[in-house]
Biopython code that builds the backbone (N, CA, C, O; Angstrom):
import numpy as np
from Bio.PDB.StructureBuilder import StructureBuilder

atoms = [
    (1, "UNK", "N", (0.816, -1.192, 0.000)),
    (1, "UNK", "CA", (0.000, 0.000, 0.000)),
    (1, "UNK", "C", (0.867, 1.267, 0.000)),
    (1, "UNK", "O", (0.681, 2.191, -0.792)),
    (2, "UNK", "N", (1.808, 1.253, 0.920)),
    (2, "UNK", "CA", (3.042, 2.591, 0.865)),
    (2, "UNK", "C", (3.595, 2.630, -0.506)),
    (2, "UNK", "O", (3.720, 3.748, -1.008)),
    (3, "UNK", "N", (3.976, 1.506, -1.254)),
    (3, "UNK", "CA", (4.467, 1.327, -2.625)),
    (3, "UNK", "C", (3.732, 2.393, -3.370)),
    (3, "UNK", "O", (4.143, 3.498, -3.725)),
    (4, "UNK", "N", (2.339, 1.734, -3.565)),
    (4, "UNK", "CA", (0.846, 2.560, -4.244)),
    (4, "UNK", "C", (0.831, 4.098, -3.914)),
    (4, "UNK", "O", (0.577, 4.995, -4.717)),
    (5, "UNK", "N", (1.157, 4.241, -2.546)),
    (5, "UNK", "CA", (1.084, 5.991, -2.363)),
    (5, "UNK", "C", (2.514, 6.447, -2.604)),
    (5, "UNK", "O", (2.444, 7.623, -2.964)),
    (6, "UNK", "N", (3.167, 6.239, -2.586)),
    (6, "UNK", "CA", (4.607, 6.815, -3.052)),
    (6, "UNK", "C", (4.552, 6.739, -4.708)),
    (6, "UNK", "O", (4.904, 7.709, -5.378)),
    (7, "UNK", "N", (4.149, 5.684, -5.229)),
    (7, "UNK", "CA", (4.049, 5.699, -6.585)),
    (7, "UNK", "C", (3.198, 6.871, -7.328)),
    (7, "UNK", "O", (3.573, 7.446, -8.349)),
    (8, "UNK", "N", (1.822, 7.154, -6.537)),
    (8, "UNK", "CA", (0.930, 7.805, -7.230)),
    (8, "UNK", "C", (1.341, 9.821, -6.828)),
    (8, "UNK", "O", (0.987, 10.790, -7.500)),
    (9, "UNK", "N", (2.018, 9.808, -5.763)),
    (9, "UNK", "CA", (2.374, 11.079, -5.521)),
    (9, "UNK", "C", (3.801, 11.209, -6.434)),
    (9, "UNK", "O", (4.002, 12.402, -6.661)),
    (10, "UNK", "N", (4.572, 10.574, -6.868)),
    (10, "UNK", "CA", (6.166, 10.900, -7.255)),
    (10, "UNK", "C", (5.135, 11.339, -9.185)),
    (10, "UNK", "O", (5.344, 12.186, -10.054)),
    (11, "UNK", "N", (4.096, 10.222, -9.030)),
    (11, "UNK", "CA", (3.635, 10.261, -10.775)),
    (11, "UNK", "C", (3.007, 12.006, -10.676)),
    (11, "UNK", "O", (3.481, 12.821, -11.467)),
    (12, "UNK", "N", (2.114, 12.380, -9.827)),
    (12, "UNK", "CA", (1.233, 13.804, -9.597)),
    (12, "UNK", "C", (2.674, 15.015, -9.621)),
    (12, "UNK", "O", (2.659, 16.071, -10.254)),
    (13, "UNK", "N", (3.860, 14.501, -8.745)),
    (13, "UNK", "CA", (4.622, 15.362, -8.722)),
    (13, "UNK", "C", (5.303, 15.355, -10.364)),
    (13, "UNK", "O", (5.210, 16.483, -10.849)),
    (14, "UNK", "N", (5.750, 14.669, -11.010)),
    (14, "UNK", "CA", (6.014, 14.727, -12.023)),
    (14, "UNK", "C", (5.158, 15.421, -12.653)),
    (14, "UNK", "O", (5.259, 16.637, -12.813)),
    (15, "UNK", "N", (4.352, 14.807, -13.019)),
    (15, "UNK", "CA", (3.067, 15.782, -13.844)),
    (15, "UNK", "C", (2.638, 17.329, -13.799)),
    (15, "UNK", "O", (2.327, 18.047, -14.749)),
    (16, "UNK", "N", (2.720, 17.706, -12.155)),
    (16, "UNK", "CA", (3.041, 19.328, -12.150)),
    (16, "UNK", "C", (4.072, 20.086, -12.374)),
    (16, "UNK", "O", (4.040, 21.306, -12.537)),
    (17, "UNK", "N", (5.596, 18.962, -12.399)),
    (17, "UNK", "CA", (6.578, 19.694, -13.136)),
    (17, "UNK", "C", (6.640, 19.854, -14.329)),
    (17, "UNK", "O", (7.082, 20.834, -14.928)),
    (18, "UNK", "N", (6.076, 18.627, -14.865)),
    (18, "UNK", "CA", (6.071, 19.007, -16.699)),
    (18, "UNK", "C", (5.055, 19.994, -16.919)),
    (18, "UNK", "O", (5.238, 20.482, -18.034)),
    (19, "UNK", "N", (4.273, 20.395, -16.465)),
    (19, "UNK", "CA", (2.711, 21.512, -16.598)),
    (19, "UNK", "C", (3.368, 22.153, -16.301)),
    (19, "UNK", "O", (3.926, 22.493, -17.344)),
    (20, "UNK", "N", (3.928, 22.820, -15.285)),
    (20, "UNK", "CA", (5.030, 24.113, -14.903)),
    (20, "UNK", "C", (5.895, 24.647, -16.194)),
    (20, "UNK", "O", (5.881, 25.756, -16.728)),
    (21, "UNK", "N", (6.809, 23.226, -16.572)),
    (21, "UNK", "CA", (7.501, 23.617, -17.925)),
    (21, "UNK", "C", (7.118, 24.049, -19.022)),
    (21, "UNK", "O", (7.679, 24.847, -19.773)),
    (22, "UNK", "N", (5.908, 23.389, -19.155)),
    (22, "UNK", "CA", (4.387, 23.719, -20.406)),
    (22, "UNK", "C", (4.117, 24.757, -20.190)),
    (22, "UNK", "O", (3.957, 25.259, -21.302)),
    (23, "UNK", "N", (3.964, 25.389, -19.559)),
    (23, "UNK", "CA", (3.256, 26.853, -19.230)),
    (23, "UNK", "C", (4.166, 28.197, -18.915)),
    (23, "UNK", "O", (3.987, 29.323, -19.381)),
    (24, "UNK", "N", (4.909, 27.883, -18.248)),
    (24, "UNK", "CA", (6.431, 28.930, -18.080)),
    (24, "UNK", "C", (7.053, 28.657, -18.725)),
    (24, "UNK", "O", (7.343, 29.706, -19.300)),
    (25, "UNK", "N", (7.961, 27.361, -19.455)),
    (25, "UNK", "CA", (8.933, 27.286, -20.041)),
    (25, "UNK", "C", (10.227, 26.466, -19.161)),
    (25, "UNK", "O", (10.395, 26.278, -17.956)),
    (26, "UNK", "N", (11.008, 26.100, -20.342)),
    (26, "UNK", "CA", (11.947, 25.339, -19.691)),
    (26, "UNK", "C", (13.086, 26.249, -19.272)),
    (26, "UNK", "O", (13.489, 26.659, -20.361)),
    (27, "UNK", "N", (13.987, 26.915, -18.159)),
    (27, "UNK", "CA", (15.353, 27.574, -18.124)),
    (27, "UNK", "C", (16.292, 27.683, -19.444)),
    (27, "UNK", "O", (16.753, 26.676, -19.982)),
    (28, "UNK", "N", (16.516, 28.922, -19.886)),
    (28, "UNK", "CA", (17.691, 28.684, -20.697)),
    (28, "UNK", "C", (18.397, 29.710, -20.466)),
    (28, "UNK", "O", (17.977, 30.856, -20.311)),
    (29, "UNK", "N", (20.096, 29.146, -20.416)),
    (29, "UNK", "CA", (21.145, 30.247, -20.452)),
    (29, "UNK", "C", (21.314, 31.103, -21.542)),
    (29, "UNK", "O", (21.912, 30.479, -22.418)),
    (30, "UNK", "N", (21.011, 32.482, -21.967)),
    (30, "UNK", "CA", (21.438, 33.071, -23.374)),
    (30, "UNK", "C", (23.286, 33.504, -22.963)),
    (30, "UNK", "O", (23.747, 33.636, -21.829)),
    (31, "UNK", "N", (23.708, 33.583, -23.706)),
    (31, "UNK", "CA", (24.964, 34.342, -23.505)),
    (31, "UNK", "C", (24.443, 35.482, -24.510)),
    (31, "UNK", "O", (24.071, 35.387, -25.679)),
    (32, "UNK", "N", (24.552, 36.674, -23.592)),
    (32, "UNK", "CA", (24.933, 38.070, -24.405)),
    (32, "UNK", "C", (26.074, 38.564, -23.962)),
    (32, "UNK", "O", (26.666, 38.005, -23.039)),
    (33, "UNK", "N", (26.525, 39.617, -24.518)),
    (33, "UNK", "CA", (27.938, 40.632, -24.747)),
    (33, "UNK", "C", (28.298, 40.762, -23.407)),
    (33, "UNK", "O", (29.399, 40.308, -23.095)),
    (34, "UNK", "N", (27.559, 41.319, -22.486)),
    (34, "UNK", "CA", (28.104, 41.249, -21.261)),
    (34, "UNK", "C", (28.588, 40.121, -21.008)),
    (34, "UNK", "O", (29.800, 40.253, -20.843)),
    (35, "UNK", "N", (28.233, 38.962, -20.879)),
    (35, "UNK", "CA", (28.657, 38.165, -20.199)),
    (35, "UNK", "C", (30.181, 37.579, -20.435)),
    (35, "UNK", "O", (30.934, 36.948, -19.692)),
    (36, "UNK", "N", (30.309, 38.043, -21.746)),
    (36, "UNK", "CA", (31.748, 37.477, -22.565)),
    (36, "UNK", "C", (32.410, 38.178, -22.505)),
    (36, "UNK", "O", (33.569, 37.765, -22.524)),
    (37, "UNK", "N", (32.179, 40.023, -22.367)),
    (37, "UNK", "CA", (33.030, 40.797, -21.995)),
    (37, "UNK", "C", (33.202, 41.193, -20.620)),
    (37, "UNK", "O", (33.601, 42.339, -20.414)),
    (38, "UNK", "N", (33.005, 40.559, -19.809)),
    (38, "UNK", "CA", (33.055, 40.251, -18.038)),
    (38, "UNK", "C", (34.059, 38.533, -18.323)),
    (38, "UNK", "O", (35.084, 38.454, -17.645)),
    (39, "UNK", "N", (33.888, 37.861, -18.833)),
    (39, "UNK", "CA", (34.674, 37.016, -18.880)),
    (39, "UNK", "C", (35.894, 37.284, -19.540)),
    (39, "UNK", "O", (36.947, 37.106, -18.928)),
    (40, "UNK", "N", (35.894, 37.761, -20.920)),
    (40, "UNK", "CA", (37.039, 38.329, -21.224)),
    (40, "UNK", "C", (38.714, 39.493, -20.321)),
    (40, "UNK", "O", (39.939, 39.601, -20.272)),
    (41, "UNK", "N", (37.040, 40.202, -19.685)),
    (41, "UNK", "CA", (38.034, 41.026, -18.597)),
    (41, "UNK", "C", (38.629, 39.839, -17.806)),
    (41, "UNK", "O", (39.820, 39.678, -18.072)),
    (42, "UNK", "N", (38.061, 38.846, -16.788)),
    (42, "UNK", "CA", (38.112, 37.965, -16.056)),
    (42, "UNK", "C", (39.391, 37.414, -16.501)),
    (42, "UNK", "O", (40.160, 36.955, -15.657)),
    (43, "UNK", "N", (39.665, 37.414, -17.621)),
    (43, "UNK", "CA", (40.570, 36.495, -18.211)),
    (43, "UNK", "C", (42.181, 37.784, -18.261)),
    (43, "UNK", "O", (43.250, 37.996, -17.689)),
    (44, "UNK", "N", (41.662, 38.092, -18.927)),
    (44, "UNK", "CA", (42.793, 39.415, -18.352)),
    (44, "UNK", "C", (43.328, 39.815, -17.356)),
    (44, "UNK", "O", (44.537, 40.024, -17.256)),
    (45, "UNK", "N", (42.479, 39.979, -16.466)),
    (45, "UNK", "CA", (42.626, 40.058, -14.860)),
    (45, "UNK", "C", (43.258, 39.126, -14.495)),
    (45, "UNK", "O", (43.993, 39.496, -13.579)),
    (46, "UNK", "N", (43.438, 37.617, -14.812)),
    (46, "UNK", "CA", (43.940, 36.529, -13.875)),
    (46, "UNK", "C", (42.865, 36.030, -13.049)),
    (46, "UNK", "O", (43.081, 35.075, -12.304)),
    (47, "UNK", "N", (41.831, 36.530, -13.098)),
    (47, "UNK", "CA", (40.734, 35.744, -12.181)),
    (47, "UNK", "C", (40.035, 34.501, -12.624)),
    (47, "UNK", "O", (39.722, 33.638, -11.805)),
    (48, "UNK", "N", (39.716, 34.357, -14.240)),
    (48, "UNK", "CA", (39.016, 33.349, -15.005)),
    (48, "UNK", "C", (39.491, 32.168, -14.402)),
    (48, "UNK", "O", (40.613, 32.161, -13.896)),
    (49, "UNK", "N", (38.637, 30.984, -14.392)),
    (49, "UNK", "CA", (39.153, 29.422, -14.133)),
    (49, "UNK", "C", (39.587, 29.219, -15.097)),
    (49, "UNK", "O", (39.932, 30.044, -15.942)),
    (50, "UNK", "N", (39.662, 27.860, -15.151)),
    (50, "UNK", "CA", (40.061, 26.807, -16.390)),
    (50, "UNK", "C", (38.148, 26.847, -16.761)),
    (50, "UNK", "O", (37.666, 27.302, -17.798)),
    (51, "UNK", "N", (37.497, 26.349, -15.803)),
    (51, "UNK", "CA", (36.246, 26.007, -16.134)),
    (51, "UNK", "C", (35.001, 26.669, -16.936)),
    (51, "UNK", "O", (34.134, 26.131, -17.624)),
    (52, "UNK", "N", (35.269, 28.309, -16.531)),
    (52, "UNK", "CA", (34.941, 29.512, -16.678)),
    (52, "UNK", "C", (35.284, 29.244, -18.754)),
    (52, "UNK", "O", (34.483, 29.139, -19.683)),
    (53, "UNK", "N", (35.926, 29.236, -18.740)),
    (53, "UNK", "CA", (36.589, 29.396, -20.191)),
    (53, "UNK", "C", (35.985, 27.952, -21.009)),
    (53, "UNK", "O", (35.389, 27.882, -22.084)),
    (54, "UNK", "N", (36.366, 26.916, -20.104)),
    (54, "UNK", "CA", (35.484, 25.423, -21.127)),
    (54, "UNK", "C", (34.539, 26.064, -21.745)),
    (54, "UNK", "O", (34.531, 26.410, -22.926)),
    (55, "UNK", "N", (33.115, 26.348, -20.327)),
    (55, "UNK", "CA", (32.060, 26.355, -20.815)),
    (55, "UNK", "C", (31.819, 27.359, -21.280)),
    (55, "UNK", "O", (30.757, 27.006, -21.791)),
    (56, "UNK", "N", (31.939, 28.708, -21.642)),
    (56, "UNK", "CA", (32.154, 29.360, -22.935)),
    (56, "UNK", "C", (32.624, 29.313, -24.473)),
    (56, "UNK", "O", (32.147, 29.841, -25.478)),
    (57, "UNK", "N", (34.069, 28.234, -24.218)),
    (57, "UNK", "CA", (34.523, 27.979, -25.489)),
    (57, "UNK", "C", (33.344, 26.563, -26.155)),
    (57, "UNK", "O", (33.124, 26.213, -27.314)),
    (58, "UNK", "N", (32.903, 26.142, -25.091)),
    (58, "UNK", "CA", (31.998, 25.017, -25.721)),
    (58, "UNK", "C", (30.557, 24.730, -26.137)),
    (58, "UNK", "O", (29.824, 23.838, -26.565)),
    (59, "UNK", "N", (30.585, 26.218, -25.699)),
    (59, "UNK", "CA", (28.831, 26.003, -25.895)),
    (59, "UNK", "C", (28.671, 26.981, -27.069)),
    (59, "UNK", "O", (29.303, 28.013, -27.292)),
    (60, "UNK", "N", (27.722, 26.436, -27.736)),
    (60, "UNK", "CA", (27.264, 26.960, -29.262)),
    (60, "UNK", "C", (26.565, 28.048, -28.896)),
    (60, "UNK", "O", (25.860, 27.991, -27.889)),
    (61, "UNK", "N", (26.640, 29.050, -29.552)),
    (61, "UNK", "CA", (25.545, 30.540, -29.188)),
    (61, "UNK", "C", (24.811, 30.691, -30.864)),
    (61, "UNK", "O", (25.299, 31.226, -31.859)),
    (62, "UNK", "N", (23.591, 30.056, -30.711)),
    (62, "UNK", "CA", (22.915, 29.646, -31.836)),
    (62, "UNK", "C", (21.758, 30.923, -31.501)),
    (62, "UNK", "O", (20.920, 30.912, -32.402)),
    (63, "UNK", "N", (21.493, 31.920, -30.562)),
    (63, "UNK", "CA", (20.819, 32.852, -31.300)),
    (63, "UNK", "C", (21.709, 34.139, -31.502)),
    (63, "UNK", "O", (21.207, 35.170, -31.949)),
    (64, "UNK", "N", (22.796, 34.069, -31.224)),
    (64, "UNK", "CA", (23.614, 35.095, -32.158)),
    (64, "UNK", "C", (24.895, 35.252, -32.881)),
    (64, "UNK", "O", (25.884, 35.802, -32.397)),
    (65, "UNK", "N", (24.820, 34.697, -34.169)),
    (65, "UNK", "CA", (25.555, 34.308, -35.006)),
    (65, "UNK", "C", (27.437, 35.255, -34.443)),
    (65, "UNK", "O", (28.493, 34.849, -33.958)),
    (66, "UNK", "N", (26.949, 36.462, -34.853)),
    (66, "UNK", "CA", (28.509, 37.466, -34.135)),
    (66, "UNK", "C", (29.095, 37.245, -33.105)),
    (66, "UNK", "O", (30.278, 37.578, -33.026)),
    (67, "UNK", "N", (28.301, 36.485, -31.773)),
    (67, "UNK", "CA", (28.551, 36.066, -30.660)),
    (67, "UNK", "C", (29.164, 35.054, -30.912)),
    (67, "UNK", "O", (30.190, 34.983, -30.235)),
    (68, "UNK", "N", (28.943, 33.818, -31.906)),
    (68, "UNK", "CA", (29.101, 32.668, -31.865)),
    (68, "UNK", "C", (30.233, 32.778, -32.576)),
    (68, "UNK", "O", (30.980, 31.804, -32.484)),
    (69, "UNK", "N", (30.685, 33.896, -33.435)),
    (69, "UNK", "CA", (32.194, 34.116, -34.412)),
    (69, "UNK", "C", (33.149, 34.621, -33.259)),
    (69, "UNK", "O", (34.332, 34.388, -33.507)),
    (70, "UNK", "N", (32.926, 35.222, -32.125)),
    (70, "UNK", "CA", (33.600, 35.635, -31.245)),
    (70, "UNK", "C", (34.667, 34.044, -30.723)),
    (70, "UNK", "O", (35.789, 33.536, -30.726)),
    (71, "UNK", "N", (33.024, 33.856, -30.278)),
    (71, "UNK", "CA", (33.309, 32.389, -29.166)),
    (71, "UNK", "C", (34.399, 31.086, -29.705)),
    (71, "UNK", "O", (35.072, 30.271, -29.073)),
    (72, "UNK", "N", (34.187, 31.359, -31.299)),
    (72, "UNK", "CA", (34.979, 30.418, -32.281)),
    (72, "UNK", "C", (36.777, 31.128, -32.308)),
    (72, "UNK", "O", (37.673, 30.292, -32.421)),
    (73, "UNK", "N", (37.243, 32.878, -32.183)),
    (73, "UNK", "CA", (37.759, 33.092, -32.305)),
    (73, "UNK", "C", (38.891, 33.045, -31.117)),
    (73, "UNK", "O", (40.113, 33.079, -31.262)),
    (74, "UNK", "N", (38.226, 32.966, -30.046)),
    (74, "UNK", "CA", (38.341, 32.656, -28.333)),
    (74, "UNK", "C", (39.143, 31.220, -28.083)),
    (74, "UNK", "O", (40.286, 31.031, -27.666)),
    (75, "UNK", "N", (37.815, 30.008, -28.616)),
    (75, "UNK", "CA", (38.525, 29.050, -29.020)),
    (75, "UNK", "C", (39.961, 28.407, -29.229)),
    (75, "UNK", "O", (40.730, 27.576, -28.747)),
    (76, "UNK", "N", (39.727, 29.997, -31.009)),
    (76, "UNK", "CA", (40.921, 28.755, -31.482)),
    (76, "UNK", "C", (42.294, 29.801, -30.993)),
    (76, "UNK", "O", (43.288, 29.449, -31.628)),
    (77, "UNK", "N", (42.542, 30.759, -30.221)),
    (77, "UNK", "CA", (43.345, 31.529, -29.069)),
    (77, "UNK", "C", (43.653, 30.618, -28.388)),
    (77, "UNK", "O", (44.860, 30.398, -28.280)),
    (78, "UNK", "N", (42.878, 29.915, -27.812)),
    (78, "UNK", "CA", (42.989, 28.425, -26.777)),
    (78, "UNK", "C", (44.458, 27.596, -27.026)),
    (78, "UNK", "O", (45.294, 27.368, -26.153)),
    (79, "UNK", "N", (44.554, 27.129, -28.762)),
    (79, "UNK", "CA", (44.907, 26.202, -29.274)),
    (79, "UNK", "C", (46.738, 26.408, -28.951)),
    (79, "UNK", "O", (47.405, 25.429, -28.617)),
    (80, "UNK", "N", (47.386, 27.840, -29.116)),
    (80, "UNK", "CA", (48.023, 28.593, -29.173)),
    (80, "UNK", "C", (48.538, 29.452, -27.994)),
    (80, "UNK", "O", (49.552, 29.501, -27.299)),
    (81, "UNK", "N", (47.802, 29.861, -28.060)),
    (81, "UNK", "CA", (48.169, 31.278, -27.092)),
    (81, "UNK", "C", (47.759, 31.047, -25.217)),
    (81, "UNK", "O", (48.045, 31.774, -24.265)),
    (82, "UNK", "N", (47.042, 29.809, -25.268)),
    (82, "UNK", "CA", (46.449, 29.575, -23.550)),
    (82, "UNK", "C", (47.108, 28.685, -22.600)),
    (82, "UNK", "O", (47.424, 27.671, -23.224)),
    (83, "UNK", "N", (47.347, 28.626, -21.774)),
    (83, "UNK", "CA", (47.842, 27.756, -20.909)),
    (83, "UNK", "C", (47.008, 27.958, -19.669)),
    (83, "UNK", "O", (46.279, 28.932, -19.481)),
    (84, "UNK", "N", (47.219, 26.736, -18.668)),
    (84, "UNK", "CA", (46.694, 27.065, -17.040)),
    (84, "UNK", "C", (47.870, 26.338, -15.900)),
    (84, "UNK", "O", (48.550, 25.314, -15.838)),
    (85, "UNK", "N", (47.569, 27.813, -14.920)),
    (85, "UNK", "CA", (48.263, 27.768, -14.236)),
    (85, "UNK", "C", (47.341, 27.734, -12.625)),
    (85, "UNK", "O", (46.294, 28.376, -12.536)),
    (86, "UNK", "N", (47.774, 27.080, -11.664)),
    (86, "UNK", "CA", (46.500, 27.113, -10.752)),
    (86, "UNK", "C", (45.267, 27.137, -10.932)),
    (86, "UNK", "O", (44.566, 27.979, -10.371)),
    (87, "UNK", "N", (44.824, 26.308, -11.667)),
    (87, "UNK", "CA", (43.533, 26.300, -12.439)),
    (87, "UNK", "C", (43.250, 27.802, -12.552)),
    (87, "UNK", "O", (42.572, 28.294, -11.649)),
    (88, "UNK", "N", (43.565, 28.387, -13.281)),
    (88, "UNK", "CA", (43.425, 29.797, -13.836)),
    (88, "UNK", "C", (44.116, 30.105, -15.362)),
    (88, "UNK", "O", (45.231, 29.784, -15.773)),
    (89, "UNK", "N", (43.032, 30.843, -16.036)),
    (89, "UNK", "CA", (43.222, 31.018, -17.498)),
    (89, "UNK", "C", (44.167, 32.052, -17.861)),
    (89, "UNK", "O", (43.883, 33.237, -17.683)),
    (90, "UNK", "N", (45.602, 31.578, -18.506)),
    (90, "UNK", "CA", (46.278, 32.886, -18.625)),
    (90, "UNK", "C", (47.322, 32.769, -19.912)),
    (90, "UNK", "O", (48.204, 31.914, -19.839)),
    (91, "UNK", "N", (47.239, 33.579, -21.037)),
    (91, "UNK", "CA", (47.386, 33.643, -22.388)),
    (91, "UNK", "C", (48.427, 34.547, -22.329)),
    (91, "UNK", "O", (48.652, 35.453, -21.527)),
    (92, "UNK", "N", (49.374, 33.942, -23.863)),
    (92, "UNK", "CA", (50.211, 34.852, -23.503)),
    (92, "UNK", "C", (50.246, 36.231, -24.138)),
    (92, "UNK", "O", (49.196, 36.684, -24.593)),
    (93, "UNK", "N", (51.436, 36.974, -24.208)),
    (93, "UNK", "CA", (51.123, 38.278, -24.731)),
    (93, "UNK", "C", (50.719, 38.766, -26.039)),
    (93, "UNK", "O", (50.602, 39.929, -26.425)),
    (94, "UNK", "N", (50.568, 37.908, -26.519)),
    (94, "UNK", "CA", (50.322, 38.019, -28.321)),
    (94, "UNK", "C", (48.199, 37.609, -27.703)),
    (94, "UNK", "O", (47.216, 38.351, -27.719)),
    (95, "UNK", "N", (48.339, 36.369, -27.333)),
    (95, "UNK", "CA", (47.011, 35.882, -27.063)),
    (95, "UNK", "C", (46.198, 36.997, -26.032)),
    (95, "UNK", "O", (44.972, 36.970, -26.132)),
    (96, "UNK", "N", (46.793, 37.991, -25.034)),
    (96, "UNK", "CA", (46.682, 38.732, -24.476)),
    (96, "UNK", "C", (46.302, 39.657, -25.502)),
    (96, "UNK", "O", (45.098, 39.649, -25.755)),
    (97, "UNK", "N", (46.972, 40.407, -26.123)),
    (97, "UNK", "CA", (46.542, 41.645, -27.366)),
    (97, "UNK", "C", (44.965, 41.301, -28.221)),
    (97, "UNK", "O", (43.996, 42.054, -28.313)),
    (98, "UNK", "N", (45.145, 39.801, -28.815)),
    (98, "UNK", "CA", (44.210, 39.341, -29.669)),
    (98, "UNK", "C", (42.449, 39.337, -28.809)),
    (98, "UNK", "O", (41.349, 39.446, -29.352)),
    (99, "UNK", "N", (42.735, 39.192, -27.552)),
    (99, "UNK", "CA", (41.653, 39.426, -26.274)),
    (99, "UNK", "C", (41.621, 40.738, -26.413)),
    (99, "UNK", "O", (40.452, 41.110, -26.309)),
    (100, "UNK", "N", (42.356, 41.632, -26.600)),
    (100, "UNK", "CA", (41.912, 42.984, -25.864)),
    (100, "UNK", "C", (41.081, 43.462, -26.693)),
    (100, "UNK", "O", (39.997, 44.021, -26.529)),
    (101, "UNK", "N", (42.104, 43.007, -28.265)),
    (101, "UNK", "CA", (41.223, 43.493, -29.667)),
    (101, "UNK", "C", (39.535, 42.689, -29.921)),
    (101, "UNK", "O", (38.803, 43.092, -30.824)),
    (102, "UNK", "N", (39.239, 41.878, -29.259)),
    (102, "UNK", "CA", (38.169, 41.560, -29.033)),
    (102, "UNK", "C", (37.388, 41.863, -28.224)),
    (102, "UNK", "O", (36.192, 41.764, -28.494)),
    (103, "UNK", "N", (37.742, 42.253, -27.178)),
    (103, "UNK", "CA", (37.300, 43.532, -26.179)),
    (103, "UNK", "C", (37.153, 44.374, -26.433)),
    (103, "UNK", "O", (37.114, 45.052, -25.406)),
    (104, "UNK", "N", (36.968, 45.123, -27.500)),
    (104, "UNK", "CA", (37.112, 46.230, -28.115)),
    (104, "UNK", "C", (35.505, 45.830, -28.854)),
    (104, "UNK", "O", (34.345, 46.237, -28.783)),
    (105, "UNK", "N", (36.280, 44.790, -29.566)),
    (105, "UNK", "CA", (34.507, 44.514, -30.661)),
    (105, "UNK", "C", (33.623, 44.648, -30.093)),
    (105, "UNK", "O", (32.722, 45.381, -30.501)),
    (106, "UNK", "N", (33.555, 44.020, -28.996)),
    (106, "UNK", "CA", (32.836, 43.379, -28.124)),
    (106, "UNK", "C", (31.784, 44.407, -27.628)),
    (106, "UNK", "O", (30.565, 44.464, -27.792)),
    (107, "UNK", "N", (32.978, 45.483, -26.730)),
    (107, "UNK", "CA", (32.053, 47.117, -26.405)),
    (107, "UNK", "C", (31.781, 47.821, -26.944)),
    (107, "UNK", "O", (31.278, 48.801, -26.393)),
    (108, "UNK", "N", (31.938, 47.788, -28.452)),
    (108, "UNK", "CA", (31.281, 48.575, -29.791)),
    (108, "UNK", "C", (30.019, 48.016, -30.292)),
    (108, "UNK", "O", (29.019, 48.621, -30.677)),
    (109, "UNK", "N", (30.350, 46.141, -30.183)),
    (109, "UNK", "CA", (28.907, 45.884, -30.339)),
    (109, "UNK", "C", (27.840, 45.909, -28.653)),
    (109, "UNK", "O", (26.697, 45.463, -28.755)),
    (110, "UNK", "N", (28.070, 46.166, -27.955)),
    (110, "UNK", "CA", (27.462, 46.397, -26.914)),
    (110, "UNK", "C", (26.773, 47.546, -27.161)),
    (110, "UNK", "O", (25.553, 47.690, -27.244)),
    (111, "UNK", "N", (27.830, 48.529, -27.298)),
    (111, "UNK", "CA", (27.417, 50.054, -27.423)),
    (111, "UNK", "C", (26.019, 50.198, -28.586)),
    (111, "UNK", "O", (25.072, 50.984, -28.553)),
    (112, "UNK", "N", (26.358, 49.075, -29.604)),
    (112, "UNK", "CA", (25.445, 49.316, -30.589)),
    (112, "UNK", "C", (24.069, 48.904, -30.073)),
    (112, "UNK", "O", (23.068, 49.587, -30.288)),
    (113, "UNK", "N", (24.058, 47.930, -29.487)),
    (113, "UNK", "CA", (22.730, 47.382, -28.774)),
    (113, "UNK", "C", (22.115, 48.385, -28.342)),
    (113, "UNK", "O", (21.100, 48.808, -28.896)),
    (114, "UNK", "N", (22.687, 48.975, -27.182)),
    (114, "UNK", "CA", (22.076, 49.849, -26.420)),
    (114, "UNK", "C", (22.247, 51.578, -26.845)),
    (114, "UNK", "O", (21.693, 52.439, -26.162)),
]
sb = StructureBuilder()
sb.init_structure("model")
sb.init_model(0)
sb.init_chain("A")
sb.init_seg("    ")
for serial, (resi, resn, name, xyz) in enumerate(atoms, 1):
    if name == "N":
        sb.init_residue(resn, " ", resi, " ")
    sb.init_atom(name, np.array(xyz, "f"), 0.0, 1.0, " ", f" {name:<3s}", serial, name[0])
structure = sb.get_structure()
């Protein structure tokens, strides 16, 4: 009988989470400009992780194509120019410049937004 009531409440609880999702929506992360040019600084600064940088370089930014040419250009900086030191992201001075000059895009296309 406990089986039967644990079964039929975990099924009701399910069911109001998927209706919740149906009706509000499921969470999604967007990446906009801020967030890449706060990471970018981050990265400059010496503060960025290793981790900080994965999940930026790895995640696809499929509603904004310019964002997503950034994120590709970030990338392939990685290949070259990145190393970690104390789990912290730190590029060298050539890979350093090629960041700043993207920092630059970055707050021009910001500027343009707003």
């Amino acid at each position: 009988m406990e089986f039967l009531i644990t079964v039929a409440l975990s099924f009701i609880l399910i069911v109001i989470t998927l209706l919740g999702f149906q009706y509000i929506g499921v969470p999604v992360y967007r990446v906009e400009v801020i967030n890449i040019e706060r990471l970018i600084e981050a990265v400059l600064a010496g503060d960025a992780t290793i981790a900080d940088w994965d999940i930026f370089t790895g995640m696809v930014i499929g509603h904004n194509p310019e964002l997503d040419k950034i994120r590709i250009q970030c990338a392939m900086l990685e290949v070259d120019e990145m190393m970690e030191r104390h789990g912290r992201v730190i590029f060298s001075a050539n890979g350093r410049r090629s960041l700043e000059a993207i920092l630059n895009q970055l707050t021009a296309l910001h500027d343009a937004q707003y």
